[in-house]
C-alpha positions in Angstrom: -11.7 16.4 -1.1 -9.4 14.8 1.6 -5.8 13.5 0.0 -5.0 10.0 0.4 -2.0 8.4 0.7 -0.6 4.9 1.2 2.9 3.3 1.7 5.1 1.4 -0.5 5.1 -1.0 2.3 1.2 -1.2 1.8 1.2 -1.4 -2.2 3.2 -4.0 -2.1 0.8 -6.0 0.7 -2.0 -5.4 -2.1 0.1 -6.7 -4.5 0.7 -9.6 -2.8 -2.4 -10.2 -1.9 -3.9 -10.4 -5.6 -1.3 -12.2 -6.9 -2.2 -15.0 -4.5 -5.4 -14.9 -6.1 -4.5 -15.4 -10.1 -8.6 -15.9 -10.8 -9.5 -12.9 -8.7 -9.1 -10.5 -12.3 -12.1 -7.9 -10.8 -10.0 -7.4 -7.9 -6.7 -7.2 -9.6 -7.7 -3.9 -11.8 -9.2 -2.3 -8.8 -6.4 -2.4 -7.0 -4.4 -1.1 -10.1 -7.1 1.5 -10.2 -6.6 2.6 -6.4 -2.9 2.5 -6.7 -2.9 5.0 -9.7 -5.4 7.3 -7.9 -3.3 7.4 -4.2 0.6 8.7 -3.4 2.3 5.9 -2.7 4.8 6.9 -0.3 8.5 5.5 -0.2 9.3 3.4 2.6 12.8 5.2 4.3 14.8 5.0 7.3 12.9 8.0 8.8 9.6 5.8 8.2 10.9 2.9 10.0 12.0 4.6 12.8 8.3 6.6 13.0 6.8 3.2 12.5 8.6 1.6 15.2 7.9 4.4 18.0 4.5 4.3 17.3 4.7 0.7 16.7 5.4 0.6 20.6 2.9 2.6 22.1 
């Protein structure tokens, strides 16, 4: 079974996402479902700079 993982960068854009939509409730518990189940990883310095190299290809 492959690992997945996601960035804090990217919880957050779920987050945001659902909370624009208060009468979406199915979709809010599966995205509180998928965040439990995935590493969230932190959003650092070293990310940002990875993210803007690649960013510029």
């Amino acid at each position: 079974m492959a690992h997945l993982a996601i960035s804090a960068i990217t919880e957050g854009q779920l987050r945001y996402g659902v909370a624009r939509l208060p009468q979406a409730t199915r979709l809010h518990v599966l995205i509180e479902q998928f965040v439990l189940r995935v590493t969230v990883l932190p959003w650092d310095s070293d990310s940002a700079q990875q993210y803007g190299l690649l960013r510029a290809i």
